[in-house]
C-alpha positions as CSV (number, residue, x, y, z in Angstrom):
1,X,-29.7,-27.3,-38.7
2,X,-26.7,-29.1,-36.9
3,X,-23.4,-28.2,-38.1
4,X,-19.9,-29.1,-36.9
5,X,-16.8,-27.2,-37.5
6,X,-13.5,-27.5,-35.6
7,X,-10.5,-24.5,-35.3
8,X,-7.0,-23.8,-34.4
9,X,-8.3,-21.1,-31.7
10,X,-11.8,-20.5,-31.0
11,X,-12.4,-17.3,-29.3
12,X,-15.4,-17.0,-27.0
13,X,-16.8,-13.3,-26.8
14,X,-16.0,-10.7,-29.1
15,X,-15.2,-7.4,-26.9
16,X,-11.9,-5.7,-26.6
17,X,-10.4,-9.1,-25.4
18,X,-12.0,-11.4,-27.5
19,X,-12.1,-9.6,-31.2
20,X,-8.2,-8.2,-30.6
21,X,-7.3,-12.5,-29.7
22,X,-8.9,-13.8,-32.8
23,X,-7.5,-11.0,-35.2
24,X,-3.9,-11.7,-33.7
25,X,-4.5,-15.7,-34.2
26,X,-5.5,-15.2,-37.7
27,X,-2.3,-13.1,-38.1
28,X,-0.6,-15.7,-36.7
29,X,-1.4,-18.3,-39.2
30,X,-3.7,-19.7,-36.8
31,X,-7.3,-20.8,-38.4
32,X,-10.0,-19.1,-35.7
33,X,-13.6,-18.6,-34.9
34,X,-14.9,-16.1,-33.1
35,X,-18.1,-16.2,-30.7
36,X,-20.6,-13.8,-29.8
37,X,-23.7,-13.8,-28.8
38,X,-24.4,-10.1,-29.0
39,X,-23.1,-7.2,-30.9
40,X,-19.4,-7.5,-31.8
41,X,-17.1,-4.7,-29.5
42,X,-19.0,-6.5,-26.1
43,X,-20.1,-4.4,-23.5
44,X,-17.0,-2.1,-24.5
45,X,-18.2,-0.8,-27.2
46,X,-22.0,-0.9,-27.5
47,X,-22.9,-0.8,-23.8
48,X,-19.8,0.5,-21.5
49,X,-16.8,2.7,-23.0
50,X,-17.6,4.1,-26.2
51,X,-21.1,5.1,-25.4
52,X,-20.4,6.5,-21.9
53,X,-17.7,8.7,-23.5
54,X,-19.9,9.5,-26.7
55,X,-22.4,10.6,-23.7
56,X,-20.0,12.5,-21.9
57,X,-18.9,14.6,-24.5
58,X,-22.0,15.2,-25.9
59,X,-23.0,17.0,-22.3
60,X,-19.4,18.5,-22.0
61,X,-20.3,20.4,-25.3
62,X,-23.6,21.5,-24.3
63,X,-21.8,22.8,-20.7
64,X,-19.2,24.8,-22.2
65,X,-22.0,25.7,-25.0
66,X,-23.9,27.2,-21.6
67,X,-21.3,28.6,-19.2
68,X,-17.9,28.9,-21.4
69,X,-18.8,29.9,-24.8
70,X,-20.3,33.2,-23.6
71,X,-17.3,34.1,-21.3
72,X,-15.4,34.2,-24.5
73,X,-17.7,36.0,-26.6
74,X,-19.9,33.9,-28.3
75,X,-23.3,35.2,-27.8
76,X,-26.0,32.1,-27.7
77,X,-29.6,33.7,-27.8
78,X,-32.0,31.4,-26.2
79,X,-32.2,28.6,-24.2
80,X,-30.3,25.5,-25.8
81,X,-32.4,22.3,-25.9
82,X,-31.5,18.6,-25.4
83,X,-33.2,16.5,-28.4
84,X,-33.0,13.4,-26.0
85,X,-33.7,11.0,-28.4
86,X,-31.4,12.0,-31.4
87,X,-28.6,12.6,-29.1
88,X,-29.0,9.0,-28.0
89,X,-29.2,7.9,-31.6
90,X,-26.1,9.9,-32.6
91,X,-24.5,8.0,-29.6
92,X,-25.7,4.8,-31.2
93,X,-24.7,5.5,-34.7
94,X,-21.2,5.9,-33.2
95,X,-21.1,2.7,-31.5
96,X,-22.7,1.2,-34.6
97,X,-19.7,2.6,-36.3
98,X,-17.1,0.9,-34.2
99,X,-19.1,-2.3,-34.2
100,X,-19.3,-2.7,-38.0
101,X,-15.2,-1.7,-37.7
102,X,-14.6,-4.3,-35.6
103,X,-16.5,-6.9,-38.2
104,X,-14.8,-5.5,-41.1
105,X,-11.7,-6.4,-39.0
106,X,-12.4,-9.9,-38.3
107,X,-13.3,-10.6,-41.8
108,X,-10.4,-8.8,-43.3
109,X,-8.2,-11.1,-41.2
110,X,-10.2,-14.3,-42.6
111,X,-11.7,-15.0,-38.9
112,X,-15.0,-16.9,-38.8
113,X,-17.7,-14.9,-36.7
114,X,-20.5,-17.3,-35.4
115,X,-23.2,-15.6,-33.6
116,X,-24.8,-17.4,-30.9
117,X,-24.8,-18.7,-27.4
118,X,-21.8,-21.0,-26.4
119,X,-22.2,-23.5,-23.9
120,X,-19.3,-25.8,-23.2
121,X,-20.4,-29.5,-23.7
122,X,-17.2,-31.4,-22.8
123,X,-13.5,-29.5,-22.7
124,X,-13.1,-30.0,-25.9
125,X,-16.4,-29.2,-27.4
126,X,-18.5,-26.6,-28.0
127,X,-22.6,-26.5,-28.5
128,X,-23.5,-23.0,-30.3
129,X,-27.6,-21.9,-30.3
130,X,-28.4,-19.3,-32.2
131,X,-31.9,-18.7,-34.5
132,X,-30.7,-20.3,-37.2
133,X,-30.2,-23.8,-35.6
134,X,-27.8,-25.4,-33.3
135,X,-23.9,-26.3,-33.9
136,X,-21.0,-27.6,-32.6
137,X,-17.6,-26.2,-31.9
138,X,-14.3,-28.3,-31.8
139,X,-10.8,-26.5,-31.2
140,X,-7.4,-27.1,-30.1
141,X,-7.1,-24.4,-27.9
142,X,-9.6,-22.2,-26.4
143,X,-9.8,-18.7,-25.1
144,X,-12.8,-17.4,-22.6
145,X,-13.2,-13.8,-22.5
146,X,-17.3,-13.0,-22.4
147,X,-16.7,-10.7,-19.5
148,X,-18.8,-9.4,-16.6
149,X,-22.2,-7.5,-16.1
150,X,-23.6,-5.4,-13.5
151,X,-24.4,-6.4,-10.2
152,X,-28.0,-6.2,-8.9
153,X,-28.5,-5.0,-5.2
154,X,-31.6,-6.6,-2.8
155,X,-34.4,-4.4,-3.7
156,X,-33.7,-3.0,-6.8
157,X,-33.8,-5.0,-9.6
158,X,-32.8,-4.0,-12.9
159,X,-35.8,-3.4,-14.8
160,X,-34.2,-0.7,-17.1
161,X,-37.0,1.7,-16.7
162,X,-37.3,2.5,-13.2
163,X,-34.0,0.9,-11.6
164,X,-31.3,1.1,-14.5
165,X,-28.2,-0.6,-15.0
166,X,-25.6,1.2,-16.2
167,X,-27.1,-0.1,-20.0
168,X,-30.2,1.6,-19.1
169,X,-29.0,4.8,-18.2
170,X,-27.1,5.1,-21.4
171,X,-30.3,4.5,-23.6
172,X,-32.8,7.0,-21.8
173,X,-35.0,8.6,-24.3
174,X,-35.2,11.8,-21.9
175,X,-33.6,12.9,-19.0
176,X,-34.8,12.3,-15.7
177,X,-35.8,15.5,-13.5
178,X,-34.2,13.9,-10.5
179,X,-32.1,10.8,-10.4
180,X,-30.3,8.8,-7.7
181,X,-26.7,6.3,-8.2
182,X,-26.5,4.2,-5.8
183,X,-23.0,3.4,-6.2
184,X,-19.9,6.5,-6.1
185,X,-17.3,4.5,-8.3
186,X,-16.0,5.6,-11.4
187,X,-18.8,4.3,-13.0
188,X,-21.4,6.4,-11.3
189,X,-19.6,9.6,-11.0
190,X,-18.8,9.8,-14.9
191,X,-23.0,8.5,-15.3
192,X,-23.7,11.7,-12.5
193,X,-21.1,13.9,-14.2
194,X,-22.7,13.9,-17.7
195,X,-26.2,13.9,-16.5
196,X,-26.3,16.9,-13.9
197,X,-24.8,18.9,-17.5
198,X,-27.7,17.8,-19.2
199,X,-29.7,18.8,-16.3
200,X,-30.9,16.0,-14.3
201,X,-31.0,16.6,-10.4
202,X,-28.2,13.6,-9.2
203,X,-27.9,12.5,-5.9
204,X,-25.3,9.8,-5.3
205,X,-25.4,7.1,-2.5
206,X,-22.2,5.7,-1.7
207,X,-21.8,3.4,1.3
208,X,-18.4,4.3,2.0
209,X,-17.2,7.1,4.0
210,X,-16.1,9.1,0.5
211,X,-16.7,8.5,-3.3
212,X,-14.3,7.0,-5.6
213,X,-12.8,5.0,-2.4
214,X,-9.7,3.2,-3.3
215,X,-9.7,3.7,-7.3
216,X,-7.8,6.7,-7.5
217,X,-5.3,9.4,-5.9
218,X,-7.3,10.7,-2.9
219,X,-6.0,14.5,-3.8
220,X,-7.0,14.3,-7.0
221,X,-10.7,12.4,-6.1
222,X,-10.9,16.0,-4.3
223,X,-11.1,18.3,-7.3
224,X,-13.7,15.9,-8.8
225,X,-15.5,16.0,-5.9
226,X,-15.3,19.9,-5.8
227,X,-16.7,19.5,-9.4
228,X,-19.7,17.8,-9.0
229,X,-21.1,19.8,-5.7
230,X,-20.4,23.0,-8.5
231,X,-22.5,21.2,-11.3
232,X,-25.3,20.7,-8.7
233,X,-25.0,16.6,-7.5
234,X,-25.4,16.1,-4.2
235,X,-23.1,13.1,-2.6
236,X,-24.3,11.3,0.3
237,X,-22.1,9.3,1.7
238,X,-21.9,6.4,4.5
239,X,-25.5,5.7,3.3
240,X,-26.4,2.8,2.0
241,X,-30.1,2.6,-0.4
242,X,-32.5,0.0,1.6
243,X,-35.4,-0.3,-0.8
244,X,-37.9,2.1,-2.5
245,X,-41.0,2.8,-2.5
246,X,-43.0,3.8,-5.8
247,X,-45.8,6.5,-5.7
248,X,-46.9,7.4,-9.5
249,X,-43.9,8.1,-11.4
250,X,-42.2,9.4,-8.0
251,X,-39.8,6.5,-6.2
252,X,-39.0,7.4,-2.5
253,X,-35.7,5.6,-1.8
254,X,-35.1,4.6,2.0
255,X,-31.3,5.3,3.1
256,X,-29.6,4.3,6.5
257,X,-27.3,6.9,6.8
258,X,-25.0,6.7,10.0
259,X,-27.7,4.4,11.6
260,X,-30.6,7.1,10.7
261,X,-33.0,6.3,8.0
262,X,-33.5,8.9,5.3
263,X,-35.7,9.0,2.1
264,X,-35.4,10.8,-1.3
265,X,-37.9,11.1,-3.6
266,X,-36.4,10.7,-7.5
267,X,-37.5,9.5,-10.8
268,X,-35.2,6.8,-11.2
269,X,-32.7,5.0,-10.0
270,X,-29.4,4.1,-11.1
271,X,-27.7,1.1,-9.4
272,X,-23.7,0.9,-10.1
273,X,-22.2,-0.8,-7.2
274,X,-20.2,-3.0,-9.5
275,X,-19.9,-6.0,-11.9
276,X,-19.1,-9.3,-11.4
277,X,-17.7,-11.8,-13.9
278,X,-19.8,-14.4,-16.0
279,X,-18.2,-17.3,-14.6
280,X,-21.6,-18.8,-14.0
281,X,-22.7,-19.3,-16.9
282,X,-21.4,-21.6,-20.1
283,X,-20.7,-24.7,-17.4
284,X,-17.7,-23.7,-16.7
285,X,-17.5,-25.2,-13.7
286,X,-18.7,-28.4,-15.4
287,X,-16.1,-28.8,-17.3
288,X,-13.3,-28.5,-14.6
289,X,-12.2,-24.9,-14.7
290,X,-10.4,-23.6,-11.8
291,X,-12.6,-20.3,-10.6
292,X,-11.8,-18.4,-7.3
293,X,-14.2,-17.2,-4.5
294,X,-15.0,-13.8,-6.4
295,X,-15.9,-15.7,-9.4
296,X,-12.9,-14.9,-11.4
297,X,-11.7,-18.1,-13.7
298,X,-7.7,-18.6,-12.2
299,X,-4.9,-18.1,-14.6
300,X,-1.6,-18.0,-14.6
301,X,1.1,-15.7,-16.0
302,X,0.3,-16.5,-19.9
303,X,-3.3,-16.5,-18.8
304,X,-3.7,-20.3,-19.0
305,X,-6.0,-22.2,-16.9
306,X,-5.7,-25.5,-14.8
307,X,-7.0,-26.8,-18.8
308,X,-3.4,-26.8,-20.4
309,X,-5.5,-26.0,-23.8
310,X,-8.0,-23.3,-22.3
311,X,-7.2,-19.6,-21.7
312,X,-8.8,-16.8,-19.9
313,X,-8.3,-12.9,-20.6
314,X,-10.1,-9.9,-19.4
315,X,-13.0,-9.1,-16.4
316,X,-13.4,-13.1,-16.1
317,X,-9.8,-13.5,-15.5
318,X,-9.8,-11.2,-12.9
319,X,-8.8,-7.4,-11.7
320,X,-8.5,-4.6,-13.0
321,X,-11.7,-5.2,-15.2
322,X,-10.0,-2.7,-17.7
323,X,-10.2,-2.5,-21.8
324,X,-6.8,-2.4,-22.5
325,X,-5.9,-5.2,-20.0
326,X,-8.5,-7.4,-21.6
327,X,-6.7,-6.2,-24.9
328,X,-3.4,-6.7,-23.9
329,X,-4.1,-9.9,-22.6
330,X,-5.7,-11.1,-26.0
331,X,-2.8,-10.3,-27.7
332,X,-0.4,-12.3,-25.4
333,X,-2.5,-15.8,-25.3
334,X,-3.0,-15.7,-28.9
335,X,1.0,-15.5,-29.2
336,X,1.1,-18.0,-26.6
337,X,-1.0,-20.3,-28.5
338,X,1.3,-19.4,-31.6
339,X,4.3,-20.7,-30.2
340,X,5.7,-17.5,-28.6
341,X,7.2,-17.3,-25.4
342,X,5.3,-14.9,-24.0
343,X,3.6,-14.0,-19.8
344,X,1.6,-11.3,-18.4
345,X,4.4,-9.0,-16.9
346,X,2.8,-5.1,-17.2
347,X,4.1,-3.1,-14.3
348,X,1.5,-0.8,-14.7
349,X,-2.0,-0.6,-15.6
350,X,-3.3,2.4,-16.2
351,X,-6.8,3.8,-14.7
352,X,-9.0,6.6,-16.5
353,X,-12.0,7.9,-14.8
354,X,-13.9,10.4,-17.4
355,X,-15.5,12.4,-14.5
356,X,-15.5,16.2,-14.9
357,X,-12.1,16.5,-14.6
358,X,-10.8,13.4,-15.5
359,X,-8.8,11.5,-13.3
360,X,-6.0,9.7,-15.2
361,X,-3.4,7.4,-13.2
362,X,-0.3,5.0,-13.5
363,X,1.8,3.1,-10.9
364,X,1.5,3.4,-7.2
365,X,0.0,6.4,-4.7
366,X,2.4,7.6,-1.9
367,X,0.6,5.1,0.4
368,X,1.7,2.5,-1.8
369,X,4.8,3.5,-2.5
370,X,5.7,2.8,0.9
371,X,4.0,-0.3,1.2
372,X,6.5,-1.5,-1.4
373,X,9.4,-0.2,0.9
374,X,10.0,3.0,-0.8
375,X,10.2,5.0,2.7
376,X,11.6,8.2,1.0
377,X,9.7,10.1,-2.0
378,X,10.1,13.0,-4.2
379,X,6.5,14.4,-4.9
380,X,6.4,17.0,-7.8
381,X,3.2,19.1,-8.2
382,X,2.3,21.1,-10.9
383,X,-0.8,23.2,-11.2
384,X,-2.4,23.5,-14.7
385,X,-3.5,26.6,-13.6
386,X,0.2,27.8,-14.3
387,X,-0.3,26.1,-17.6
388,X,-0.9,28.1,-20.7
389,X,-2.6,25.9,-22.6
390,X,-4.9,24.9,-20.3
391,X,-5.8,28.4,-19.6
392,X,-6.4,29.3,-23.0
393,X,-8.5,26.5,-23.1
394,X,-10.6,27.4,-20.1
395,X,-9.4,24.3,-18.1
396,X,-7.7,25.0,-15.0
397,X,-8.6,22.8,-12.6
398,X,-6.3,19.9,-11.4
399,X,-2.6,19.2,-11.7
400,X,-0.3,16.5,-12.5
401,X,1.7,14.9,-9.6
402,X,4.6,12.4,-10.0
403,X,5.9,10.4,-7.0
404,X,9.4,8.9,-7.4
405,X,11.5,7.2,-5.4
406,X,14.4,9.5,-3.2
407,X,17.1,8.1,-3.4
408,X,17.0,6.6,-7.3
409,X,14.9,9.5,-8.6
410,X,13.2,6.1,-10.0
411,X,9.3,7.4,-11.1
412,X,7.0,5.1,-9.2
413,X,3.4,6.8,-9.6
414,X,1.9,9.5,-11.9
415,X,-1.5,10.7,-10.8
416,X,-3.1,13.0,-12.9
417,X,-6.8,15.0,-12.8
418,X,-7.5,17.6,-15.1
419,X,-8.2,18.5,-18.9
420,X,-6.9,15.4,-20.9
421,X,-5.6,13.5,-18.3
422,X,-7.3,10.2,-20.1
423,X,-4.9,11.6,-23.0
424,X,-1.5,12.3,-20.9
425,X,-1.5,9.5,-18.5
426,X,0.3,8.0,-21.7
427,X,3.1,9.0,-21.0
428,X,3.5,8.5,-17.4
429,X,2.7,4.5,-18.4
430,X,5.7,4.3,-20.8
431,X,8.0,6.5,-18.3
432,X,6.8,3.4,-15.4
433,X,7.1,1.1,-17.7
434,X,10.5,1.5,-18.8
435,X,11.7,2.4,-15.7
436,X,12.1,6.5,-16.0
437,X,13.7,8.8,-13.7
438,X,12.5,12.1,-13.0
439,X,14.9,13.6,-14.9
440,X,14.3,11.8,-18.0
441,X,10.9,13.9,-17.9
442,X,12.0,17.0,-16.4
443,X,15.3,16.8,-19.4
444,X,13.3,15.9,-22.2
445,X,11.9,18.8,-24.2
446,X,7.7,18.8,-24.5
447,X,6.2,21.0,-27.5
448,X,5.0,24.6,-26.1
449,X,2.4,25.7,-25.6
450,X,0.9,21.7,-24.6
451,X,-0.7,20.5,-21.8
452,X,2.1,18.1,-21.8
453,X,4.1,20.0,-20.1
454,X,2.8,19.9,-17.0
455,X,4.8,16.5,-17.0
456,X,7.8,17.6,-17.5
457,X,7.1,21.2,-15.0
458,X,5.8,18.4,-12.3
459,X,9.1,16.2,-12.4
460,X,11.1,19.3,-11.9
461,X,9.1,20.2,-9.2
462,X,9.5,16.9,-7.8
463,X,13.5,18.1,-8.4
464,X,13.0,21.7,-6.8
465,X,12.9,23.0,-10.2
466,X,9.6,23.9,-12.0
467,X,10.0,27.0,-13.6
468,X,6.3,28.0,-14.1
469,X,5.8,27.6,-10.1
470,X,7.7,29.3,-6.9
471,X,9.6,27.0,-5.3
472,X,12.4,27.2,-2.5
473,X,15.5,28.1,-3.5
474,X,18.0,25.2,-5.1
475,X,20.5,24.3,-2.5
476,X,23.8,24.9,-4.2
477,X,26.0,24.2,-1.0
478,X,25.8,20.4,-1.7
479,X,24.4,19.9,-5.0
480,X,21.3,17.5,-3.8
481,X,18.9,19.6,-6.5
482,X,21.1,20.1,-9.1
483,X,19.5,19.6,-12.2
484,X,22.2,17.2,-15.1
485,X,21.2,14.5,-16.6
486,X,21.8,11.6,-15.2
């Protein structure tokens, strides 16, 4: 069956970039079709976020269940018991959930879902393959956002039941007695973090001389670290995984570690070293598209290509390969393409690694603070330890710690680890974003008892001021830490 249809927008991959751009072209008047060749939500939501965190919080229950729950008097006879398989079906029935949401969306807002694989025949045109027969795809503008997979390391090829993708691991129908991730990013720390609770053996490989290298605050990738060598994973790093060797259901993985070679002997292996855009596929390149050395398709600030009529938004546009960018990005081309004068001018970006604690982040470090000339800093710390809400909730570890500028009091970084930080960081975006100072934190009144105020304690810190930690005494004699609003 050959049929022919042509659209305002056509939309090309339906995850958190993709379905978000076709729902706001649709509210924009503009007739759209979405494509996907896989489940609606992308990798987001049926193979990445949702399920990781659905995974993750399954384990986090089951750890406080073992080690928290008791402390305050709950008595637990008996050992609990993973049911492997209906936990990863639960997991799947959520995902399933936001799937169907995201369907219900797209067809509420009158927005055509084809399913099937696009291929780019000229820059106009579309061909679409699916089972039910081949088709063709005409549009006036055009917006790529299928995204990025993992990447594959020499000598361990995915083959989701030995060496696992980050797919695989999240669709195990038991959990491995010993595991190893090659890879310490955020992605195999959180994998690590929620399969040492459910009582794996992890051992991660990480080339790099520590773990989370460059993707967060390296104070706060401390407490995580401190974390997982409590929980029982063992971090090797400056080793990089050579090859393994398969014995039975035993693999011995070779390491070079500081020019020594090493073996472990596991049960699997989990390779998370990365993922790299899907520039190469859909001919792309055939049709004239601009794409950089690291694959990523060049845009510019309204996330237009070197095609005046074809757009780009999310991991194949380029870093960070983030949800929320990809969203926000889909809701600026489609009001692009609707006449709007809009561009791509975030000043933040906000990162969330859901390790054990989480690590939650917005702006700059201190090291990059000064790269941007900011020579002189305020640094405010604040301890959740000294927070009552986190103690009543059992969560101590980790603080909040803002970094603003001397001179301008001007809040340039918020780097959080600790219970909720996914949750908090929210408001250390809008207080970047809008160009806060520390005292429009520290002056601002947060609900009591919250975890949210360990914001406002850490920019009076940052002032010499935090109440609910000893600090030197304010210098009165020329009023440099007097507290007024500004």
């Amino acid at each position: 069956m050959f049929v022919s249809q042509t659209f305002d927008v056509c939309v090309i991959g339906a995850g958190p970039g993709g379905y978000v751009a076709a729902i706001r072209s649709a509210q924009l008047g503009l007739n759209t079709c979405v494509i996907e060749r896989e489940a609606l939500g992308g990798v987001c939501l049926n193979v990445g976020c949702i399920p990781s965190k659905a995974m993750i919080t399954a384990a986090h229950f089951l750890h406080r269940a073992q080690h928290d729950a008791p402390e305050m008097g709950f008595e637990i006879p008996g050992e609990i018991k993973v049911n492997m398989k209906k936990l990863v079906a639960w997991k799947q029935s959520v995902c399933d959930k936001m799937s169907g949401g995201v369907s219900m969306l797209l067809k509420g807002n009158k927005v055509t879902i084809i399913n099937g694989d696009a291929t780019f025949k000229t820059a106009q045109e579309l061909t679409v393959k699916s089972s039910s027969g081949t088709q063709s795809v005409m549009a006036k503008s055009f917006i790529i956002a299928t995204g990025s997979r993992p990447i594959e390391i020499p000598g361990f090829a995915f083959d989701e039941k030995n060496v696992l993708s980050s797919t695989g691991a999240l669709a195990l129908d038991s959990v491995p007695k010993r595991i190893a991730v090659i890879g310490g990013g955020y992605i195999g720390l959180e994998i690590s973090s929620y399969l040492a609770k459910l009582g794996a053996e992890v051992e991660v490989i990480e080339a790099a001389s520590g773990v989370l290298s460059g993707a967060a605050d390296p104070e706060c990738v401390q407490v995580v670290q401190r974390r997982l060598k409590k929980n029982g994973v063992k971090i090797h790093t400056g080793a990089k995984a050579k090859s393994y060797k398969q014995n039975g259901k035993t693999m011995e993985v070779r390491l070079e570690v500081n020019g020594k070679e090493e073996a472990i002997k596991v049960d699997k292996v989990l390779v998370t070293v990365g993922r790299r855009p899907n520039s190469d596929q859909m001919n792309l390149k055939g049709i004239g598209l601009n794409i950089d050395d690291k694959g990523f398709i060049k845009v510019n600030a309204q996330r237009r290509t070197n095609l005046p009529h074809v757009f780009a938004i999310g991991d194949i546009a380029g870093q960070p390969m983030l949800a929320h960018k990809a969203s926000h990005e889909g809701v600026l081309v489609a009001e692009v393409i609707g006449g709007q004068n809009r561009a791509y001018d975030a000043k933040t970006v906000p990162a969330v690694i859901f390790t054990d604690p989480e690590i939650a982040s917005a702006g700059w470090t201190e090291e990059e603070c000064k790269a941007h000339g900011h020579k002189e800093l305020k640094v405010g710390k604040f301890p959740f330890a000294a927070n009552g809400r986190a103690v009543s909730m059992m969560e101590t570890d980790g603080f909040v710690k803002i970094i603003a500028d001397a001179k301008t009091h001007l809040v340039l970084g918020v780097h959080i680890v600790g219970p909720e930080a996914s949750n908090l960081v929210s408001e250390a975006v809008l207080a970047v974003e809008m160009g806060a100072t520390l005292e429009d934190l520290a002056l601002s009144i947060h609900p009591h008892p919250t975890l949210g105020e360990t914001m406002m304690e850490a920019a009076e810190a940052a002032l010499g001021h935090a109440i609910h930690v000893i600090q030197r005494p304010l210098n009165r004699g020329n009023g440099s830490n007097a507290r007024a609003n500004p």
